[in-house]
N, C-alpha and C positions, 0 to 999 in steps of 0.2 A: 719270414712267416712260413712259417712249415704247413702244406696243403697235404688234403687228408689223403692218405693212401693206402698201404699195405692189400696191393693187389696181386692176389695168387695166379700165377699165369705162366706158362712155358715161355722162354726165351723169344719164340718167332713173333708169337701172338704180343707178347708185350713190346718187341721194336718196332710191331707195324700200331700198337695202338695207346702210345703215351700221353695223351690226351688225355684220356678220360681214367679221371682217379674216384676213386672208392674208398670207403673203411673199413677196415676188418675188425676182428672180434679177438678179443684176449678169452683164454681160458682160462678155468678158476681152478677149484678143489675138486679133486676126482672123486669123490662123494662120502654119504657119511652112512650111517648104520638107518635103516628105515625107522621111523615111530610105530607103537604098537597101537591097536584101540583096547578100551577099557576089560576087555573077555580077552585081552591076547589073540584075536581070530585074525585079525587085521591090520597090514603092514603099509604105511603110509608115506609115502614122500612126496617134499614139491616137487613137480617136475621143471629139472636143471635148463640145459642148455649150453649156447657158448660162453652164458656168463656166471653159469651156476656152477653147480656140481654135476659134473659129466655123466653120471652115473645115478644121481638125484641126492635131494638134502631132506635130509628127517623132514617132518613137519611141525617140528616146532615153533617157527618164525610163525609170526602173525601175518595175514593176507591185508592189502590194503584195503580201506574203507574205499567204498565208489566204485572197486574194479571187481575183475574175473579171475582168478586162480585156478588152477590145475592140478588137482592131485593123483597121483600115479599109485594106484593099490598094485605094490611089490610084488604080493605074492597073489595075485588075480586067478592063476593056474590053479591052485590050492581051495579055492573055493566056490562054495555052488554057487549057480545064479542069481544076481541080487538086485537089489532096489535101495535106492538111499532116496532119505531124508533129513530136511533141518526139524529139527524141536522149538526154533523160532524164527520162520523165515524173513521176519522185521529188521533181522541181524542178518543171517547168509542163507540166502536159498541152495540148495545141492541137487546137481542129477549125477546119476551113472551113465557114462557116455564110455563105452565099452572097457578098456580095463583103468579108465581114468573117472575121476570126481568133476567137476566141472562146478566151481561154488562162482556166486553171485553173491558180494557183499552191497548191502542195502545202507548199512551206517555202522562205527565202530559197537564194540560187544564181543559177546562169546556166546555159541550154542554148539550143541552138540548135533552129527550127524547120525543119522541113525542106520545099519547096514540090517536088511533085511532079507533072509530065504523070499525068492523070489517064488519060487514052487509053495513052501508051506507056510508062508508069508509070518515069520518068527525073526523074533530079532536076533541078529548071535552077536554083533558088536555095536561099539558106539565110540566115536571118537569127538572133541571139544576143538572147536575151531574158534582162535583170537582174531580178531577184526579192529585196526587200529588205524588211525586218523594220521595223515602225513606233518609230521613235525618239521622234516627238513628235507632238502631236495639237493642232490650230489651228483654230482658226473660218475662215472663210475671208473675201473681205473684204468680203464682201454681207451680212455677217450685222447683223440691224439692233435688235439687243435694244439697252438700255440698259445701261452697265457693264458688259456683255456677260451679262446676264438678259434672258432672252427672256421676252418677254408677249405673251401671245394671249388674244383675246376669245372666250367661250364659242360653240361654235359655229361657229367660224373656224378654220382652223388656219396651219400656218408650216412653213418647211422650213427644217431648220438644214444644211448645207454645209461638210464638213473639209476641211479642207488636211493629209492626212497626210504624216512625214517620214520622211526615213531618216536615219540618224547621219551624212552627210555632207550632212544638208539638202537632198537632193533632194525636187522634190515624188513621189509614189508614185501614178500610175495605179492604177485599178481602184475595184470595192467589194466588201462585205463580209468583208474584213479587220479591222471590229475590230467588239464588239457595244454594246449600249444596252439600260441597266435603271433602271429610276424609283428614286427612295432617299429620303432624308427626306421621308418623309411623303406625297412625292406617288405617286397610284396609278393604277391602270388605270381608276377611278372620275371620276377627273379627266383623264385623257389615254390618249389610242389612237396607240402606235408605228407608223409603219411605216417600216423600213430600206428603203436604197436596192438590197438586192438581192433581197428581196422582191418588190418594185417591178417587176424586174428579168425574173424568172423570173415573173413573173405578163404581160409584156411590156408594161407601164407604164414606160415611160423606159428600154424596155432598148437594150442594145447605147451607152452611153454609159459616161464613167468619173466618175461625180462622185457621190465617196462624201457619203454624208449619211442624214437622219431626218427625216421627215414628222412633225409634231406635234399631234393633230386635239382641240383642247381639249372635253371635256366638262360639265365641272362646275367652277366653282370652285375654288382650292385653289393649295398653291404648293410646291416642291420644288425636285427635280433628276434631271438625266441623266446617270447615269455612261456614259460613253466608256469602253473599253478595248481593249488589242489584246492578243494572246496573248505579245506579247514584255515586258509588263508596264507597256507604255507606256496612260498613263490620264489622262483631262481630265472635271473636272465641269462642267457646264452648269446655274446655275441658271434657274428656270423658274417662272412664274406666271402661272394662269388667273384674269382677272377677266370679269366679268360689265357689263351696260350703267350699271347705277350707280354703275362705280367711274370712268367715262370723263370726262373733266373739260375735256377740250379737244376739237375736230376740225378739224383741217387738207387743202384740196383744195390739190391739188399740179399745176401742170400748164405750157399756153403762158401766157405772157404779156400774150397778150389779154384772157384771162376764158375762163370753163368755154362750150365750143363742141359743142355735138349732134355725138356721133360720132366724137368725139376720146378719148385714152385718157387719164385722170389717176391721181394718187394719192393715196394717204388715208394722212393719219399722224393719231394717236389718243391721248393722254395720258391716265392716270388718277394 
């Protein structure tokens, strides 16, 4: 059982402290061309991350139903002061929270945002934001459990990472759209949640789209995570915390040379 790790750390730091393992993050596509709004005035992308696009992704993909998204206006520099609005905020409310969109999806649909001269209060673009209900629920592809059970060492923790979908398989921006609750047997005694919109609204990792759950192991124990979204769509995750005597192998991961002062490697950890 392969225990979660890829921990970045100098040489010294990680021989005084193999214990505690963590998850790291895969990077995705270094980004795509922005969307434009309807007058061409306005250049829009999701905002990426370590699981997006580095750089940010059009905003074509639909945001998920239930959650918050973040859109990154490209060309912010380029334009006067403005104000946004939804055209029906029953579907997605919209603020301008400096040179990002900030939408609140209320249920699936489509409305448009509306950008407005903040000084002469005139509209100069307008952009259609999709809103779409979670079909299917995915690991995404950094996820580094075993048979897809995640293990973390007591005291460590891991971050698991969705790929949420909609019934025509698009990926779905945003987070908090669907929730996370412990079940067989494992408890808040063995593990401490935290959601990615939490996270969020606390301004730890905010203004990104990459839904997911922080996993901070506590004690011992083995279980699961139910996944759900309100459209009924549901994924179990299972889960086990071991402790330093169940660890049976450790692996450094790194250049080629051999472990170099100052360099970052990784630790993978079997028990």
């Amino acid at each position: 059982m392969l225990i979660s790790s890829l921990l970045h750390r100098s040489v010294p730091a990680l021989l005084a402290g193999l214990v505690t393992l963590s998850a790291g993050c895969g990077l995705a596509d270094l980004g795509t061309a922005p969307s434009v709004g309807e007058e061409g005035e306005v250049e829009l992308a999701w905002a990426g991350g370590v699981l997006g696009c580095l750089f940010g992704c059009d905003a074509a993909d639909p945001m998920v139903a239930g959650g918050r998204a973040y859109l990154s206006v490209v060309n912010d520099d380029d334009l006067p002061a403005f104000t946004v609005e939804s055209e029906d905020p029953a579907v997605v409310s919209a603020a301008a929270e400096g040179g990002s969109i900030v939408l609140d999806a209320a249920g699936p649909g489509e409305a448009r945002i509306v950008f407005r001269d903040a000084q002469r209060g005139e509209v100069f673009d307008r952009f259609t934001i999709k809103v779409r209900d979670v079909a299917a629920i995915e690991l995404s592809d950094d996820f580094h459990g075993d048979e897809e059970e995640l293990a973390v060492m007591v005291g460590g923790d891991a971050r698991i990472h969705l790929d949420l979908r909609d019934a025509a398989d698009h990926h779905l921006q945003g987070i908090g759209g669907v929730s996370y609750t412990l079940s067989d047997e494992l408890s808040e005694e063995e593990v401490n949640l935290i959601e990615a919109i939490a996270e969020a609204i606390a301004g730890i990792f905010g203004g990104l789209n990459n839904e997911g759950v922080a996993v901070e192991a506590i004690a011992v124990g083995s279980g699961s995570i139910l996944v759900e979204a309100p459209s009924g769509a549901a994924r179990t995750i299972p889960v086990r915390v071991v402790d330093a005597a169940a660890i049976t192998r450790v692996e450094l991961r790194g250049g080629d040379e051999g472990p170099t002062i100052g360099e970052p490697y990784n630790v993978d950890a079997a028990a």
